[in-house]
C-alpha positions in Angstrom: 197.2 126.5 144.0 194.0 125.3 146.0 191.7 126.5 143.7 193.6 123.5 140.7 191.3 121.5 143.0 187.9 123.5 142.3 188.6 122.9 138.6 188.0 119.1 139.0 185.6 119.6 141.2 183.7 121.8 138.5 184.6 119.9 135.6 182.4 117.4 137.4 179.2 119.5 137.7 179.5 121.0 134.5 182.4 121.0 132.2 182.2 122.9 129.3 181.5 126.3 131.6 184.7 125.0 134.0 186.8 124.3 130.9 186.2 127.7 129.6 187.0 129.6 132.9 189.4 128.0 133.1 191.2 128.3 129.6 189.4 131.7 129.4 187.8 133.5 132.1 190.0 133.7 135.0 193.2 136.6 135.0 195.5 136.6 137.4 198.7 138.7 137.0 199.2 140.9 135.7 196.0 142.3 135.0 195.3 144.5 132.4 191.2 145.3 131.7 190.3 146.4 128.5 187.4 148.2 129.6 188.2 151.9 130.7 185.9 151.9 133.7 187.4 148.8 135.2 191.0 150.7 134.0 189.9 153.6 136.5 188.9 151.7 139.4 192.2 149.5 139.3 194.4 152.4 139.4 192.4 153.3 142.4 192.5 150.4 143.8 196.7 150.1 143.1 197.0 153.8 144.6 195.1 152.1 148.0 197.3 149.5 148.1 200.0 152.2 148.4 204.0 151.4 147.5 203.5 148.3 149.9 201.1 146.2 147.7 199.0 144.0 149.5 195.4 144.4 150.5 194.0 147.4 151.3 192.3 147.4 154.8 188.4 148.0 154.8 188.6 151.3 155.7 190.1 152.3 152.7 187.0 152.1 150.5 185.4 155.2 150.1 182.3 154.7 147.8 182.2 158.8 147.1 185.0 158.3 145.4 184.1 156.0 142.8 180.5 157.5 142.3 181.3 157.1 138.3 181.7 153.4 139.1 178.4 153.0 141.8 175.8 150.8 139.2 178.7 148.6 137.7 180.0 147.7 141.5 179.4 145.3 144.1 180.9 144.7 148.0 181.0 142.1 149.0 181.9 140.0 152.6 182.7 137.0 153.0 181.4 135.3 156.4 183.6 132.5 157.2 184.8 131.8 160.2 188.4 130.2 158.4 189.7 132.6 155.9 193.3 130.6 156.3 191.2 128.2 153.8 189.3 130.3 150.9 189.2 126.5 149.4 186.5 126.0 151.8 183.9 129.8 151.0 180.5 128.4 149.6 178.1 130.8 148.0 176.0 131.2 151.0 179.3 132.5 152.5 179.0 135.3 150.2 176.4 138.5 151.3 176.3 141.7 148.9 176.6 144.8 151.2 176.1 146.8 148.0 175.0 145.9 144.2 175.0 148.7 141.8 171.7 149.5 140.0 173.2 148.7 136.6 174.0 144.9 138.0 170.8 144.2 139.4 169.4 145.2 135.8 171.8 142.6 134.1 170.5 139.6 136.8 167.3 140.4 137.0 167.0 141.1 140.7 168.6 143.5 143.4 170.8 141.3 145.6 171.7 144.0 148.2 171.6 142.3 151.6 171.0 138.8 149.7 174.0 136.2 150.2 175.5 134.9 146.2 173.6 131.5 147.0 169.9 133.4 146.1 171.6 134.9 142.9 169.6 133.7 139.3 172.5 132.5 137.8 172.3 128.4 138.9 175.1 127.3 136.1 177.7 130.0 136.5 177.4 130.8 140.2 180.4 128.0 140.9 182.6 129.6 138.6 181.3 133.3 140.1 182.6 131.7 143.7 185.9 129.7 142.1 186.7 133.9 141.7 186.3 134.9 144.9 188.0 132.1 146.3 191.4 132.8 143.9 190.9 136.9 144.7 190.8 135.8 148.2 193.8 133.0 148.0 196.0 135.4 145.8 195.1 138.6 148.3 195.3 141.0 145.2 193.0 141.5 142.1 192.3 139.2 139.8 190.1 139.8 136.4 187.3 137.6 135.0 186.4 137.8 131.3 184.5 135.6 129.2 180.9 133.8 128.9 178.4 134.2 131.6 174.9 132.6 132.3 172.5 134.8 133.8 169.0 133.6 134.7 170.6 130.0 133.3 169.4 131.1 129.7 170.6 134.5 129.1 174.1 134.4 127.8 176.5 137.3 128.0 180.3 138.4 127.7 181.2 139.6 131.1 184.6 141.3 132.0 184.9 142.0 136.1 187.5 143.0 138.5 187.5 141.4 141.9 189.4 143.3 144.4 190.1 141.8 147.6 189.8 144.1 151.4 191.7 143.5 154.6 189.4 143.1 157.8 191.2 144.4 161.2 193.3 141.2 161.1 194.3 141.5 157.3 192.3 138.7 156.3 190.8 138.9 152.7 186.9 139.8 154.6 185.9 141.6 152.1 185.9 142.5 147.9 184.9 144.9 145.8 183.8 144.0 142.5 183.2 145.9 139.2 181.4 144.0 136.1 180.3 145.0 132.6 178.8 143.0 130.0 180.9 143.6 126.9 178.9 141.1 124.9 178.8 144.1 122.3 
């Protein structure tokens, strides 16, 4: 997949975080959370996809919903012009439309409106895009566990859910997100 050529990539600009995503972090199929609140929003998100699979379309997402789920979540769009080529989304590619209240607590700063290249997290933001990038390539939900750096210093065990949306075109333009530090 594209994304075997992100690994080398970040093996280069740090490789013990790369080599631990990598042997660690990144879940593709099938996915199977351990946390209950990422177990809810899954099977909402596999009961939008419908008996077709594939992406839900935009319009789907009803945040009243998941009001349970609002401080762990994040959506997310991606504004690239190529979406044929998620190889190519860099983190200023990447605007928050909504970050939950309990999120902004664990990064130290509301990123609402604010693109993934202002986040606090320098070291693991990379990895945080390598994510989007396979969510995006593989069109279906992938799950991140593992170490995490937050404000470069502050370590913590994260487990997410990235679920990619359909635009009008069904391109991957947008994802939902749901994290939780399970460092505990």
């Amino acid at each position: 997949m594209a994304y075997e050529a992100e690994r080398a990539r970040l093996s280069d600009i740090d490789e013990q975080n790369a080599l631990l995503w990598f042997r660690n972090v990144l879940e593709t199929r099938p996915v199977s959370p351990r946390h209950s609140s990422l177990q809810a929003i899954l099977a909402h998100y596999r009961a939008l996809q419908g008996e077709q699979g594939g992406m839900p379309h935009r319009s789907a997402m009803r945040p009243a919903a998941m009001k349970a789920h609002l401080p762990y979540i994040f959506w997310m769009e991606i504004l690239t012009d190529d979406l044929s080529k998620p190889e190519s989304i860099r983190p200023g590619d990447l605007r928050f439309r909504v970050f939950g209240s309990q999120l902004a607590e664990m990064v130290g700063m509301e990123m609402t409106g604010r693109s993934l290249a202002d986040a606090p997290f320098e070291k693991s933001k990379e990895l945080a895009v390598l994510g989007v990038k396979v969510a995006a390539e593989m069109r279906d939900v992938i799950r991140v566990k593992g170490p995490f750096l937050v404000r470069d210093t502050m370590p913590m065990y994260l487990e997410a859910l990235l679920m990619p949306f359909a635009d009008d075109e069904g391109r991957p333009r947008f994802l939902l997100g749901e994290a939780h530090d399970v460092t505990h």
